[in-house]
N, C-alpha and C positions, 0 to 999 in steps of 0.2 A: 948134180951138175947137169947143166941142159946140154941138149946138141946143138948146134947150128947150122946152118945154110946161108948160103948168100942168095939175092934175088939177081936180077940181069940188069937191076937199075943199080949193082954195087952195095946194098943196106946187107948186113949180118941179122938174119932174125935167130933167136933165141926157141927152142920147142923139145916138147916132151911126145914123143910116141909110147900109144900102148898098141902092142898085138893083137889082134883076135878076129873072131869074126866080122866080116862088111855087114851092110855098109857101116863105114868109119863115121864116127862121130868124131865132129870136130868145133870145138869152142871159140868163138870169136868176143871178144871181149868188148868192152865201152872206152869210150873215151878218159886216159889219163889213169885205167887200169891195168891190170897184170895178168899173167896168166897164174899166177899164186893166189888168185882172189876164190872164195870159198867157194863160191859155184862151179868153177875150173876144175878147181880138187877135188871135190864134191864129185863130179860126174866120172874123175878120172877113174876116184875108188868105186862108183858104180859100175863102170866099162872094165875093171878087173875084175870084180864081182859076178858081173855076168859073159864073160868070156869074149866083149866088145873091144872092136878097131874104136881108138878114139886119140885124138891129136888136140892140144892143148900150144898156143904161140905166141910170140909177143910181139904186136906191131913193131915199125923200126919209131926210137922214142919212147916208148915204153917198156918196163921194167929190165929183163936183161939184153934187149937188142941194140943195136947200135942206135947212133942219132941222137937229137934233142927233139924233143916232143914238139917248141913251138917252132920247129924248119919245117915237120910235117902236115898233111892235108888229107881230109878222105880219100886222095885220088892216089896219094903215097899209100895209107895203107890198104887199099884194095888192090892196089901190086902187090905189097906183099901178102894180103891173101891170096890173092890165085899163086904165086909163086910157093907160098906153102904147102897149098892144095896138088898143084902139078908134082911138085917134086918130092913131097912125103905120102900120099894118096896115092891110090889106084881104085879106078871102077866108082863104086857108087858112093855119095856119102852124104850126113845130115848135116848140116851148117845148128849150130845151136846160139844164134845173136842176141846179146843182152846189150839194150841199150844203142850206143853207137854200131856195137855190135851188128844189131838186128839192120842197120842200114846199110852196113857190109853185106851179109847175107842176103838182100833182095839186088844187089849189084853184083854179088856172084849166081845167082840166079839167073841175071843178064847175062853175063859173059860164058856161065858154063851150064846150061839149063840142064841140058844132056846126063851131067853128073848126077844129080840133086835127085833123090830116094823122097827125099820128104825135108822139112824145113822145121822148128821152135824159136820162135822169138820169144825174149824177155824185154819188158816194157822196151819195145823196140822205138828209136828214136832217128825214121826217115826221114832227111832232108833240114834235120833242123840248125844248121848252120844258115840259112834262111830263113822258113819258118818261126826259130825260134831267136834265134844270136842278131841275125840282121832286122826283123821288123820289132826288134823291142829294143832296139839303139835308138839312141833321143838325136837327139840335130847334132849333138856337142860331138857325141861318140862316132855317129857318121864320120864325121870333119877330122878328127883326130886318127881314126884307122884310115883315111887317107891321106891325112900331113904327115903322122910319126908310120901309118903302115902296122898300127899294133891297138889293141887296147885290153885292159885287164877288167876280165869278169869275175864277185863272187861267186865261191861253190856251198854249198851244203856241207860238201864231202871231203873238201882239201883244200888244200894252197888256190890263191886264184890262176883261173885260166887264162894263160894267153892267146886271145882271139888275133890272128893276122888278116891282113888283106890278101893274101894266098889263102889263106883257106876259105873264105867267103865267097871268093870270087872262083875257088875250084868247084867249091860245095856246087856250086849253081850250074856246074858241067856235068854234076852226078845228081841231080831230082831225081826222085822216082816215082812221085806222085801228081807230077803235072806229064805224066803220060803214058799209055797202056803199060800195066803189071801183068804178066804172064806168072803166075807160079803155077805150072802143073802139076801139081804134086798135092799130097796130102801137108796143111801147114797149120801149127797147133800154135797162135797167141796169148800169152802170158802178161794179165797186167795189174798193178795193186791201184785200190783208188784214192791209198794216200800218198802218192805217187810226187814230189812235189819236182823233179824233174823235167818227168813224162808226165801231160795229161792224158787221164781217159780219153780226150775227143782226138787225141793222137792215134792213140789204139782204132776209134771205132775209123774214121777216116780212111785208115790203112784197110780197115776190115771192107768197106763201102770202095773204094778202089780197086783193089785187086782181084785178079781173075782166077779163082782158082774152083777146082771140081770136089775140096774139101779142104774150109779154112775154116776153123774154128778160134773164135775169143773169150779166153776165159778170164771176167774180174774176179780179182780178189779183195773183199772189203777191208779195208785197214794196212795191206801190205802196203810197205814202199816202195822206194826205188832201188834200195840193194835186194829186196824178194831171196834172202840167201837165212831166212831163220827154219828150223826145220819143216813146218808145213811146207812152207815153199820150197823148199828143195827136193821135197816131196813128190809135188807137183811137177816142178821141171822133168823129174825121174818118167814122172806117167808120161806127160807129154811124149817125152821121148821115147817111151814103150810104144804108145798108140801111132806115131809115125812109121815105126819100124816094121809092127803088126800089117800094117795099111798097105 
């Protein structure tokens, strides 16, 4: 059974603490996932295993937290990231973002830089409520997420998304690649090149953007976008060793 917390904007998130040594690893998920999703558990039983702080939580909308998924926006759940972060954490810790994930984690990089030991993205995916949602809507789907306010995307992976006009128009209050990236820290990216979510040129972008004194991009040929079969899980592990090392 999980714990909970409330944030200060009222949302119940749902979260699992493990004990151990800082800095905390802490898992931020994708869009329209869980914190039950393999790579979650995956690092959990590696953070028992090696005697690691690590926090695992469900945005509000997603799996056990309060909310419906399509009232929220990036800007809902990077409140309740730092509200996770502030109230389950203390001192240093590693944000581990896969996916929507990874765009959390370079907006708590904004807001908490101070915190952050070092950072792993998984096929991290900044900014693309933009990038991606809004410059590949046709004339028809512009016009409709303005009359009805909504429009339904297929997924690869689920049900379709519901795309709002809140979240389009939040997304665009949280870019992080139309203007300085500061990550000081050591930051290890993760990405497969059969990715059919996330492109590569996402990846290098982010990589060609950002300022950091040790960021590394690592392709994987063939992986996808869940990157959760054993290699990869693998790999997430090291990453997350050589941050910690660093």
């Amino acid at each position: 059974m999980a714990d909970t917390i409330d944030t200060p904007q009222g949302r119940r998130l749902a979260y699992h603490r493990t004990e151990g040594q800082g800095p905390c690893v802490v898992f931020l998920g994708g869009l329209k996932s869980d914190m039950e999703g393999t790579k979650a558990v995956h690092l959990e039983a590696w953070a028992r295993a090696t005697g690691r702080a690590f926090l695992r939580f469900d945005y509000s909308g997603h799996g056990e937290s309060s909310g419906r998924f399509e009232d929220g926006c990036i800007g809902d759940w990077h409140e309740d990231t730092l509200a996770a972060i502030d109230s389950l954490t203390d001192g240093q810790i590693v944000p581990v973002g896969s996916s929507m994930g990874g765009w959390q984690a370079l907006l708590l990089a904004r807001a908490r830089p101070e915190r952050i030991a070092g950072m792993v993205t998984i096929a991290a995916a900044p900014d693309f409520t933009e990038n991606g949602w809004w410059a590949g809507f046709d004339a028809d789907q512009r016009a409709r997420l303005e009359r009805e306010g909504r429009v339904e995307l297929p997924s690869d992976y689920m049900e379709p998304y519901i795309v709002t006009k809140r979240m389009i128009e939040d997304g665009r209050e949280r870019l992080v690649l139309r203007a300085p990236l500061e990550l000081p820290f050591p930051v290890r990216c993760l990405q497969g090149t059969a990715d059919t979510a996330v492109s590569v040129d996402v990846a290098t972008a982010l990589l060609a953007h950002a300022q950091s004194p040790d960021m590394q991009l690592l392709l994987v040929k063939d992986a996808d976008h869940r990157f959760s079969d054993g290699p990869c899980l693998s790999l997430i592990e090291r990453a997350v060793e050589e941050v910690l090392d660093a």
